[in-house]
Each structure stands twice: as C-alpha cells, then as structure tokens.
C-alpha positions as CSV (number, residue, x, y, z in Angstrom):
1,X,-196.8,-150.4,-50.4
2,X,-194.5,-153.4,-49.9
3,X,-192.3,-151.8,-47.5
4,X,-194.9,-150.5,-45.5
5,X,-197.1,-154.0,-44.5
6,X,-197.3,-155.7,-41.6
7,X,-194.6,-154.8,-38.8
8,X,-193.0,-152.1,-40.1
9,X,-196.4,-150.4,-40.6
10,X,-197.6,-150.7,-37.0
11,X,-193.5,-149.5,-36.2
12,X,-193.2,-146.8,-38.6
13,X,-197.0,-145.0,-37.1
14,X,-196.1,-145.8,-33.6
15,X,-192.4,-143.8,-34.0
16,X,-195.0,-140.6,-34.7
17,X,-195.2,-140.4,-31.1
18,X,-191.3,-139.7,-30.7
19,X,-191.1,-137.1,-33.6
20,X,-191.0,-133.5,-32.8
21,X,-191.4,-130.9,-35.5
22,X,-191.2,-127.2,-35.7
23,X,-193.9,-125.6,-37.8
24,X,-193.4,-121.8,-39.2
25,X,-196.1,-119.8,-40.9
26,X,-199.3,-117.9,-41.5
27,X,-201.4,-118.2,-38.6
28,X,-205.2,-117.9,-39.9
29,X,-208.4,-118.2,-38.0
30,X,-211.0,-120.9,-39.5
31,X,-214.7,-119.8,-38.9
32,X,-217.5,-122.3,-40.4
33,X,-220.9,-121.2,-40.7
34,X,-223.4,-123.9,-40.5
35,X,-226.8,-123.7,-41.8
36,X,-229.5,-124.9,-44.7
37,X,-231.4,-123.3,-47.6
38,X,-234.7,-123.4,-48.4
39,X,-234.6,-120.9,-50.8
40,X,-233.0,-118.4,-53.4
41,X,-233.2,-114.7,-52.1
42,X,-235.3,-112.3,-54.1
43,X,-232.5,-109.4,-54.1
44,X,-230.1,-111.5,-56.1
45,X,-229.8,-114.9,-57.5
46,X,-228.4,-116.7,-54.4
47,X,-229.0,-118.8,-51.8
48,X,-230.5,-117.7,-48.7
49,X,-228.4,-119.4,-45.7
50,X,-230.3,-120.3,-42.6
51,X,-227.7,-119.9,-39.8
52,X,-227.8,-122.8,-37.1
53,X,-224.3,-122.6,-35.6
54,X,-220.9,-121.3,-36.1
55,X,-217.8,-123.3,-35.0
56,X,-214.0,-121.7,-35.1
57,X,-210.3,-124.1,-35.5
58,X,-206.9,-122.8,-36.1
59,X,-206.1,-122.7,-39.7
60,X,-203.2,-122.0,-41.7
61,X,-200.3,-123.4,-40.5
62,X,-201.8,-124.4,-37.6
63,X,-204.0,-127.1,-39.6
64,X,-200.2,-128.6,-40.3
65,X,-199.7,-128.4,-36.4
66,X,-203.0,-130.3,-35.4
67,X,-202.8,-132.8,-37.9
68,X,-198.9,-133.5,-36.9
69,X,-200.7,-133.6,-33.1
70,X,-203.7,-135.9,-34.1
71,X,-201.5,-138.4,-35.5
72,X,-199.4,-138.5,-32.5
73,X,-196.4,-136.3,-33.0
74,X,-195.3,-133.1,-31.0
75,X,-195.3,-130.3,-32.6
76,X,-194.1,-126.3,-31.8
77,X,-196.0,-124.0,-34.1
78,X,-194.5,-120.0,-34.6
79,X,-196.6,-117.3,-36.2
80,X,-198.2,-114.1,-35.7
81,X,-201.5,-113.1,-34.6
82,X,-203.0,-109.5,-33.8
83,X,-203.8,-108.3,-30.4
84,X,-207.9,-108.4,-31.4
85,X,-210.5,-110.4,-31.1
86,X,-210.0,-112.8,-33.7
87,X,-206.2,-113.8,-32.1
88,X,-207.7,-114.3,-28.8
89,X,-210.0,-116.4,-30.4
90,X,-207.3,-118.5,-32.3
91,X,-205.4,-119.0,-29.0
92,X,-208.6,-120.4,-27.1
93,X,-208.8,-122.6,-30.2
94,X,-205.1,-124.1,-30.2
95,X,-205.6,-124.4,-26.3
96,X,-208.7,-126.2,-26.7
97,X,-207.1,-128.4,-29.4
98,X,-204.0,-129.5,-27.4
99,X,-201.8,-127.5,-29.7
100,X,-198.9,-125.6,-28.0
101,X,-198.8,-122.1,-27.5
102,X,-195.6,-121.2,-26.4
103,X,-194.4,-119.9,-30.3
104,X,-197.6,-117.3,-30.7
105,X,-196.0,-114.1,-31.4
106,X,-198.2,-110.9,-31.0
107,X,-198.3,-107.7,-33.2
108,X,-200.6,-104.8,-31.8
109,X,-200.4,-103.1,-35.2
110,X,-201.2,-106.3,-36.7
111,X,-205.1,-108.3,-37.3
112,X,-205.2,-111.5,-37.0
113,X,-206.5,-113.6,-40.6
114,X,-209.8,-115.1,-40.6
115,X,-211.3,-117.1,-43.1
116,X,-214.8,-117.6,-43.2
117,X,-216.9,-120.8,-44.8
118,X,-220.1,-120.8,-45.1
119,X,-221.6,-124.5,-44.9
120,X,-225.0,-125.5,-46.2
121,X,-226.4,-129.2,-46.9
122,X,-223.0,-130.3,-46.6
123,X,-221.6,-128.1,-49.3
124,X,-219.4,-124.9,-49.3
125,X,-221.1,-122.2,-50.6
126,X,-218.9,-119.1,-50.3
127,X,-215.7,-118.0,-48.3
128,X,-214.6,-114.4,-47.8
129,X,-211.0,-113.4,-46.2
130,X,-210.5,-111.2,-43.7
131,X,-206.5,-110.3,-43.3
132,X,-203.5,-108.6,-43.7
133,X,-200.7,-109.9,-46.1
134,X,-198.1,-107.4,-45.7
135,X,-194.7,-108.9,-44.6
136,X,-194.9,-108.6,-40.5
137,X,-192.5,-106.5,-39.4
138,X,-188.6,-106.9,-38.5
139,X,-189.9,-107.4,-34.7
140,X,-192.1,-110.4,-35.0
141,X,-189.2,-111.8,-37.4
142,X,-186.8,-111.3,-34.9
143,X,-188.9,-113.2,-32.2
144,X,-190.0,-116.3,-34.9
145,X,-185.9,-116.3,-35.2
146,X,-185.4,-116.6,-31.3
147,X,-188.2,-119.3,-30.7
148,X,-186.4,-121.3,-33.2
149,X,-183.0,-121.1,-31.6
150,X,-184.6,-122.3,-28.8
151,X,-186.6,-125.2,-30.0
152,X,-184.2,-125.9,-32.7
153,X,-181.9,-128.8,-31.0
154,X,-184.7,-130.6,-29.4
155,X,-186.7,-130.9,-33.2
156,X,-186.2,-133.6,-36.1
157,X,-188.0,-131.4,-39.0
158,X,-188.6,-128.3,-39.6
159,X,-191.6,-127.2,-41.8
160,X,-192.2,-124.2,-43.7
161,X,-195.7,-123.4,-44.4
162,X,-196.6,-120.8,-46.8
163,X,-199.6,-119.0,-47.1
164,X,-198.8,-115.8,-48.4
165,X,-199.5,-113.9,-45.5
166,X,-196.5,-111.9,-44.4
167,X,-194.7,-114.7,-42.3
168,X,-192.8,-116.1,-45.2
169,X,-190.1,-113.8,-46.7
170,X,-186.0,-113.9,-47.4
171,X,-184.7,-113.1,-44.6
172,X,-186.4,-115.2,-42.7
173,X,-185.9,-118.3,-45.0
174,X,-182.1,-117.7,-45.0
175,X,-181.8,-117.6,-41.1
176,X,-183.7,-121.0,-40.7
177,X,-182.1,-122.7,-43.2
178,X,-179.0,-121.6,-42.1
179,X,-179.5,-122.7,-38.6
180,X,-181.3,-126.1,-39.9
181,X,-178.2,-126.5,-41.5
182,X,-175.6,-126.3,-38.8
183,X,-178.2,-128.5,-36.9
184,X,-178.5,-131.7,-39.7
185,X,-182.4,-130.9,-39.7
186,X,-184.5,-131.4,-42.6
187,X,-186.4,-128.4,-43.7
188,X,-189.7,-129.0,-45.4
189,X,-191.9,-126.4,-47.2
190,X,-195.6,-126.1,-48.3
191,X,-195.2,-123.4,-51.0
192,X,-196.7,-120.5,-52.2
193,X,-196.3,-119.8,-56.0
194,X,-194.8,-116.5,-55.6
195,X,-192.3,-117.2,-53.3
196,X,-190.7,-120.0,-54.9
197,X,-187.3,-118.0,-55.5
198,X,-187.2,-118.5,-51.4
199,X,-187.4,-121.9,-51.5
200,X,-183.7,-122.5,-52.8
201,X,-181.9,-125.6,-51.1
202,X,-184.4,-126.7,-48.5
203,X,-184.4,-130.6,-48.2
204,X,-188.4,-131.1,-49.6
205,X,-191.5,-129.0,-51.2
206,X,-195.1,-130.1,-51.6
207,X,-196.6,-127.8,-54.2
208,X,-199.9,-128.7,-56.0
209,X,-200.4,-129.0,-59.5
210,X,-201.6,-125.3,-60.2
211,X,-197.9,-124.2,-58.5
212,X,-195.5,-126.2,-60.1
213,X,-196.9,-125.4,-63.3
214,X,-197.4,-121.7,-62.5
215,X,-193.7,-121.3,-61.4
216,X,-192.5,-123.5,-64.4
217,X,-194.8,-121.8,-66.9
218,X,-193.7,-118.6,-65.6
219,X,-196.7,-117.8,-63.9
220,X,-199.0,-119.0,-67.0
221,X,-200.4,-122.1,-64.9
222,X,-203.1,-122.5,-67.2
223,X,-201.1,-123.8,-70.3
224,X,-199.8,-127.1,-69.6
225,X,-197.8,-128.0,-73.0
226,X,-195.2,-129.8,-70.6
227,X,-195.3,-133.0,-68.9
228,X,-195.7,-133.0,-65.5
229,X,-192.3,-135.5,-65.4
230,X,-190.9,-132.4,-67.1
231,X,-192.0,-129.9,-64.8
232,X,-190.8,-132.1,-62.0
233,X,-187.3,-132.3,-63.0
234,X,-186.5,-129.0,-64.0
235,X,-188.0,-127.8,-60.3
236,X,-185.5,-130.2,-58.6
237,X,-182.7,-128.8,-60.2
238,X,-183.8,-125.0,-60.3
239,X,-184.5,-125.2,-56.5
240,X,-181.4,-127.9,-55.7
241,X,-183.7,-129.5,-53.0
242,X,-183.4,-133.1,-52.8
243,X,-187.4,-133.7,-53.5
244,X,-190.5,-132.5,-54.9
245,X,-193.5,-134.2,-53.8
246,X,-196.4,-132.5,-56.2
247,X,-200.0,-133.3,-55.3
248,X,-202.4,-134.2,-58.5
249,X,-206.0,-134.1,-56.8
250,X,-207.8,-137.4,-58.4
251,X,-204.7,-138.4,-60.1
252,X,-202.8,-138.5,-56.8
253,X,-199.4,-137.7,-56.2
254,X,-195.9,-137.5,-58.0
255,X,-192.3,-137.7,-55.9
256,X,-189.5,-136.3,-57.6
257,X,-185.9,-136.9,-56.2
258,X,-182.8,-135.7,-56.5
259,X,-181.0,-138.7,-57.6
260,X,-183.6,-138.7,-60.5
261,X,-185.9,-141.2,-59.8
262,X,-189.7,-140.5,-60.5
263,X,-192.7,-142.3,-58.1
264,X,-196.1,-141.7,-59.0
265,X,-198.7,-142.6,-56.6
266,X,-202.3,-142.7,-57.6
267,X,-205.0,-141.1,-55.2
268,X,-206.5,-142.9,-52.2
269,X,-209.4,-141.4,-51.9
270,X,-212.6,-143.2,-52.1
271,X,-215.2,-140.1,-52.0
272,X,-214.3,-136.5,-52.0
273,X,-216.2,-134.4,-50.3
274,X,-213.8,-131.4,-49.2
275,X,-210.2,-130.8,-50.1
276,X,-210.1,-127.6,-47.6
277,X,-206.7,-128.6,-45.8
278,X,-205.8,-131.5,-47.8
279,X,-202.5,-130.5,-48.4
280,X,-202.0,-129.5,-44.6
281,X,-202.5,-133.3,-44.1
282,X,-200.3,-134.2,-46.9
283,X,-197.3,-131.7,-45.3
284,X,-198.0,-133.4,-41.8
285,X,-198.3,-136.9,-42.4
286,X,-195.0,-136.8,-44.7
287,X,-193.2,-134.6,-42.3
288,X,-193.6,-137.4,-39.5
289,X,-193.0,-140.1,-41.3
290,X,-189.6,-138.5,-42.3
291,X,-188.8,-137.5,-38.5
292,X,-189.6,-141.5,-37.5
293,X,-186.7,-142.4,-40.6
294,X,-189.2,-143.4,-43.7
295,X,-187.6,-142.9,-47.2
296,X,-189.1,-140.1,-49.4
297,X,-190.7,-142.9,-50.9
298,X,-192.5,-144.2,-48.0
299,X,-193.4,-140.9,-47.0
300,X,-195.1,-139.7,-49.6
301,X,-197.3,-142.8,-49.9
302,X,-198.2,-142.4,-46.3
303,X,-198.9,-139.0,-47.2
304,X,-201.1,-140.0,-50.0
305,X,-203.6,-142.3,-48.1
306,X,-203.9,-139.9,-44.6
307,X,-205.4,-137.3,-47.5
308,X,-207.6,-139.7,-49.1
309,X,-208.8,-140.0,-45.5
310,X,-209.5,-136.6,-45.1
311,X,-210.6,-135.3,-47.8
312,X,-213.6,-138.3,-47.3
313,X,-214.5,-135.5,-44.2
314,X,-216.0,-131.6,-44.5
315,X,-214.1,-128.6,-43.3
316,X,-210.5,-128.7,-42.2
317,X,-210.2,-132.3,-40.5
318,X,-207.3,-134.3,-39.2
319,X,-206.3,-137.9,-39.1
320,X,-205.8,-140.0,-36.5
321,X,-203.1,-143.3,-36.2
322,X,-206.3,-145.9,-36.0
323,X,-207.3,-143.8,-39.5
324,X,-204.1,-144.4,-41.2
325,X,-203.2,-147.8,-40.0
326,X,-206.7,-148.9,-40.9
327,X,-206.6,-147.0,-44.7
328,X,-203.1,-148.3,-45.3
329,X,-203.6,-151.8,-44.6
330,X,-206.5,-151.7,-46.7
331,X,-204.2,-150.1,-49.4
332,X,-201.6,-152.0,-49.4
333,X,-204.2,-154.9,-49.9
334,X,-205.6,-153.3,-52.8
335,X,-204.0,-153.2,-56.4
336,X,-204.9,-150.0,-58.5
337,X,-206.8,-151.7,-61.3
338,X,-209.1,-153.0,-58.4
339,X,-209.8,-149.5,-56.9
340,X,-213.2,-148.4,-57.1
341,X,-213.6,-144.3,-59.4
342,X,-213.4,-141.7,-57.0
343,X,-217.0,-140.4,-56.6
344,X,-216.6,-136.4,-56.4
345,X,-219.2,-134.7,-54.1
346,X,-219.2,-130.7,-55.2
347,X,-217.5,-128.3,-52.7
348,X,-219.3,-125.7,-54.0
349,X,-223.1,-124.6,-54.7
C-alpha cells in the first residue's frame, strides 16, 4: 500500500467527491425479514422465525449506486422496474437513500425483482426470489440508450452491472460501448457467467472465483485443474479488456492486466459475517478510485479493504470515506504475516 499512505490517501478519497459514474443494470428490490427462533417447527425440520420487523433497500445494481453515493461520489443509476407495488417501493427506497431517480425506466408488462432474506440471530437463514429474467423489451432498451446519451459527457466511468435479469444483453452492450468509446470513458462490468461472450473489449471486469472458472472451464466451475494465474490470463486475452480484477473470498483478490502483470492482494477482512453485496462494494469502490485517476493497481487494493469493511456488517451495507480512510491506514500499517485468521461467522443456519 506504499502508494496509497499518507497524502495521497486522504487526496485520492477526497477526489470521490468529484467523480461521477453511470451505473446500468438489474434493478432488484431487497426485503430483510428480522426476527429470532426459539424453536424447530413440528411440520418439518426447520426453524420457526419469529417476525419482529421487516426493512426494504434498493438492491442489484443499485447496491453499486449507494455504495458509489456513501463514499462520496455521484452517481446516475438506469434500470427497469414494473409499474407494481414492489417498484414503487424501490423508488421510495432510492429517494430515501439519496440515490437519483432520474434513470428509472418503467415497464407496465414488467414486475419489479424482489429478493427476500430472512434474518434470525444475526444469521441468514433462507432467501426466495421473486422476478422476471426475460430480456426487457426493445422499449426500455431504447430509453436505457437515451438516458445514457444524455448523461454520457458529464460521467468519468461507466459500469455495467450484471445480474441476469433482462437489462444486460448484446445490443445493448454494443451501443454503450460504442458510445463510451467515442467519449474516452472507461466501461466497467460486474459480470454474470453467461453473458461473458458480451463482455468483449470493455476497459475492466470483476468476476468472482466461481465465474472465471465457470467461463474458463466451459461452464464446469467445479473442476479447478488450472491455476487461477492461468485462468486470469487466458480471460484477458479472450475478452481483449485491459483488466481482470477476480475476487477470492478469504484469499482476497487477484488483478490481471493487459500488459501482463499479475497483483495478488490478500483479503482485508478481519470477521465475516455477510458477503451479501460484497462484490457491489468491490465494483463501487474501484470504479471511483479509477474516475479520481488511481492505477488499476491502486484501485483494486482500495477495492479490497472497503469489502473487508463490509463484509464485517449484515445485509447489504455500504462504506463510508471515514470507514476506508480509517481501514486503509490501518492496512497499509500492517504486513500480511502480522494479520490476524479471518474468523468466519456462518451466513447460513
């Protein structure tokens, strides 16, 4: 963390307050259930949830957005919600967030996604999806298309996030690249493992372990015969994008560049408690630090710590600039070998 101490720490999280980024994807709606057990229900082997309270944030892609907001930044997030409940309840949300609304796009014929968590003792015992992951239709693609024309000269990064839920398809992908293109800006993706074939000549992707090795195993994730400095490389040059930043959970994170130079970063989490929008953190905090002028380098270390930061916390969190300032300073301060294990809370009953 060399280049990140001192003075050009405290510059590089202050310029987060300058940087402006466009964020395109599935819009979802996060529900957490809160309650206790006491007991395991007589019907079935399970846990018997006591409801005390339910709480509702934007999710999806807007995680991304309110972690870029949190840690100062501005951001413009575009995706679709349904004319229902559930979308009037995500735009409340972003409103009550601080998160800009201006790049909602509505589809009558269309729900709005909704996750739902349900929370006991600190744990996550169960999640069921509620959603529809059809591609949206040539309409809402259209209007993603026009807000980004319009938002397009004022940004510094554009990012891509993927969560399989209809946003995310070819044509789309070739109009914003196009157009980030003919504008110099970056474009930045959080991937799904399906639509890798998409992701062809963006500047940067963040997959996770499970996706790089599912795309370079040809979907066979599980069988890992290859090095992950293997599966790094031959991404790079099968997607021609000039980095690959691929998350490692406990073992941290490995940056792949074009120019061939591996960086492996090992995690900065202390205690993990919940990784639910982990990598949400990871895609914001390395998309600001690359609209303020960090390296790919310094980036993805700054990415690194803001998710051992947040995955400390339960359901989706964010981070905020005292956070990070405070966690890198104490990171750059600490050598590896003097790191204390990673104690792992369970996520799941």
């Amino acid at each position: 963390m060399k280049a990140l101490q001192g003075r050009q720490l405290k510059e590089l999280i202050d310029l987060f307050r300058d940087a402006r980024v466009l964020v395109i994807g599935d819009f979802i709606l996060d529900q957490f259930v809160w309650g206790s057990v006491r007991r395991i229900s007589p019907e079935a082997p399970v846990p018997v949830v006591k409801v005390e309270r339910d709480s509702f944030m934007p999710g999806g892609s807007l995680n991304v957005a309110n972690n870029i907001r949190t840690l100062g930044g501005t951001v413009y997030p575009c995706g679709v919600v349904g004319r229902d409940l559930e979308g009037r309840m995500l735009v409340k949300a972003m409103r009550r967030e601080g998160i800009e609304t201006g790049g909602v796009i509505y589809d009558s014929d269309r729900r709005t996604s909704l996750k739902t968590r349900i929370i006991a003792h600190s744990q996550q015992v169960v999640r069921y999806d509620r959603e529809n992951t059809d591609d949206i239709s040539k309409q809402a693609c259209r209007e993603i298309l026009e807000f980004v024309k319009r938002k397009i000269d004022v940004v510094d990064v554009i990012v891509i996030e993927d969560y399989g839920k209809g946003v995310v398809q070819p044509l789309l992908l070739k109009e914003v690249t196009a157009l980030a293109k003919r504008f110099c800006k970056p474009v930045l993706v959080d991937p799904k493992e399906k639509h890798f074939s998409y992701y062809t000549g963006v500047t940067a992707i963040t997959p996770n372990r499970l996706e790089a090795y599912g795309v370079f195993e040809n979907g066979n994730a599980k069988r890992r015969e290859s090095s992950i400095e293997q599966v790094g490389r031959s991404l790079v040059r099968k997607l021609k994008c000039q980095a690959l930043l691929i998350t490692l959970g406990e073992d941290g994170m490995a940056l792949f560049e074009k120019n061939g130079q591996i960086t492996k970063i090992p995690t900065a989490a202390r205690e993990i408690f919940d990784v639910s929008g982990a990598g949400d953190t990871v895609m914001a905090a390395f998309s600001l630090c690359l609209a303020a002028g960090a390296s790919m380098q310094e980036a993805a270390r700054v990415a690194n710590v803001a998710a051992g930061i947040v995955v400390g916390k339960l359901g989706t969190a964010t981070v905020s600039p005292s956070e990070l300032r405070a966690a890198l300073k104490n990171e750059s301060g600490t050598s590896s070998s003097s790191r204390k294990k990673i104690r792992k809370i369970p996520v799941v009953a």
